[in-house]
N, C-alpha and C positions, 0 to 999 in steps of 0.2 A: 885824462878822465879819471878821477880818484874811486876808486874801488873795482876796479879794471886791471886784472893781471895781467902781463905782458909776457906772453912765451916765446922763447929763442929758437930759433930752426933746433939745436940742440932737443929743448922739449918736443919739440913735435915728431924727434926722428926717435925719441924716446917713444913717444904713445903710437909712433905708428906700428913701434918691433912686439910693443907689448899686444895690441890688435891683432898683427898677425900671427904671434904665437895662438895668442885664443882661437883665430878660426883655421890653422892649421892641425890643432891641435885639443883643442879645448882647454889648452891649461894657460894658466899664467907661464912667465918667462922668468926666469931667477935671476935675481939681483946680478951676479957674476957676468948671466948670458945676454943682460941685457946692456951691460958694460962694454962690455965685444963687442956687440953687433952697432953700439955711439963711439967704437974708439975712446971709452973715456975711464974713469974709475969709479970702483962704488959712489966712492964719495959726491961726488960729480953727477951720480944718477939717482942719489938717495936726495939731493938737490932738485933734481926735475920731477922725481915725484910730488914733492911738497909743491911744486909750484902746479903742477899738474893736479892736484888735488883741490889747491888755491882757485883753479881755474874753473874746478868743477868739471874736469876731463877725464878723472881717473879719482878711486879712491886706494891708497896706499895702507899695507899692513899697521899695524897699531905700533912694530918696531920702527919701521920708513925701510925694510929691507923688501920691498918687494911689493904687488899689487894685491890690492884683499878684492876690489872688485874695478873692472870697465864694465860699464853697461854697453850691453845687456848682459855683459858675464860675469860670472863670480869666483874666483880663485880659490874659494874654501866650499866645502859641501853645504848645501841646500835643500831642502825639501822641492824643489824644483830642476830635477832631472831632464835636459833636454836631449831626446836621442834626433840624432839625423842620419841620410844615409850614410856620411861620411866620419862620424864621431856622438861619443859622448859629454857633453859637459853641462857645467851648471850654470844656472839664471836666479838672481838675486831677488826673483817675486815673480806672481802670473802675465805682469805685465811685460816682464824681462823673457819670459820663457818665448813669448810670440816673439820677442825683437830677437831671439837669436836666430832663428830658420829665415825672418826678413832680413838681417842683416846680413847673412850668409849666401842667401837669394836660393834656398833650399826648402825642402822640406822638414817640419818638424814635431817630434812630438811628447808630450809631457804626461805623464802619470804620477798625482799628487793626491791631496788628500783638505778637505775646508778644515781651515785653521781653529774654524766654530762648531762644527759638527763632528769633525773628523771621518766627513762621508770620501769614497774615493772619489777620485775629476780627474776626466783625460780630456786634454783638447791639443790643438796643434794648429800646424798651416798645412797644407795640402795642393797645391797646384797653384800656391801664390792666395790661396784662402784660407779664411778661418774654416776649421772643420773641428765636429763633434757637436754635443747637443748642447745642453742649458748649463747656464750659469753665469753667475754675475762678476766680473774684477772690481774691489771695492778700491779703489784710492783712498788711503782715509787722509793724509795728507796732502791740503794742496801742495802743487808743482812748484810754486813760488817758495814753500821752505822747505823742499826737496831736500835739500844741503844743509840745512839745519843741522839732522841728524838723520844721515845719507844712509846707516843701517838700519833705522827706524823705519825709515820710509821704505 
C-alpha cells in the first residue's frame, strides 16, 4: 500500500519506552536511555524516530536526538501545564491537556490562559469527566492535516 509506513517490532518497542517514560514521569526519555532499554544504538533509534514520526506516532526533536512531542504529551514546556495526582507534565494544546488525565486513566488538571484574550482557563477530568465551567477548544486545523504542520496544529 504506498504511503503506508511500515514499523518493525524495533519501532514499536521504541514508542512504547518513550510512552512509558511520559506517564511514569512526565518527561520524555533521552536519546541514550532509550537506546538501553531497545538494546540498540543512537543511531539505530534516531532511525525509529524518523519512521516513527513518518508514521505519525511520535514527533521527534528538530535534531532526531530525541522526542519533542507524543501526544498527548509534549517534551518541551507549553502553555498547557497538566497537574495529576501523580505528576507534572506538559500537553501540546487544550485538546492534549484532557488526553493526558484519559490517557493516564487519572485525574487532571490544567491552568492556562486564551491565546485571544489572554483571560485565565482552568479545566480538567475529574472522576473520568470533564470538569470546570465554559469554554470553547477551537481546532482550527482540520484532523486530516494534522501532520502537515504537527506544531502548528
Amino acid at each position: 500500500m504506498s504511503g503506508v509506513i511500515e514499523l518493525t517490532d524495533f519501532d514499536w518497542t521504541v514508542r512504547t519506552f518513550i510512552y512509558r517514560s511520559f506517564a511514569e514521569s512526565g518527561r520524555a526519555p533521552v536519546l541514550g536511555a532509550m537506546a538501553a532499554a531497545a538494546g540498540a544504538t543512537e543511531h539505530q533509534v534516531r532511525a525509529s524516530l524518523q519512521r516513527l514520526f513518518e508514521a505519525h506516532e511520535i514527533a521527534p526533536l528538530a535534531s532526531g536526538n530525541g522526542v519533542w512531542m507524543a501526544n498527548p504529551f509534549s517534551a518541551v514546556p507549553t502553555d498547557f501545564v497538566v497537574e495529576t495526582p501523580d505528576m507534572t507534565c506538559y500537553a501540546n494544546c487544550a485538546w492534549d491537556a484532557l488526553g493526558v488525565p484519559a490517557i493516564l486513566g487519572t485525574d487532571g488538571w490544567t491552568r492556562t490562559h486564551c491565546a485571544e484574550s489572554g483571560d485565565e482557563i482552568e479545566f480538567g477530568i475529574q472522576a473520568g469527566s470533564l470538569a470546570s465551567g465554559e469554554g470553547v477548544i477551537h481546532l482550527v486545523t482540520p484532523l486530516r492535516h494534522a501532520w502537515d504542520d504537527i506544531g502548528f496544529t
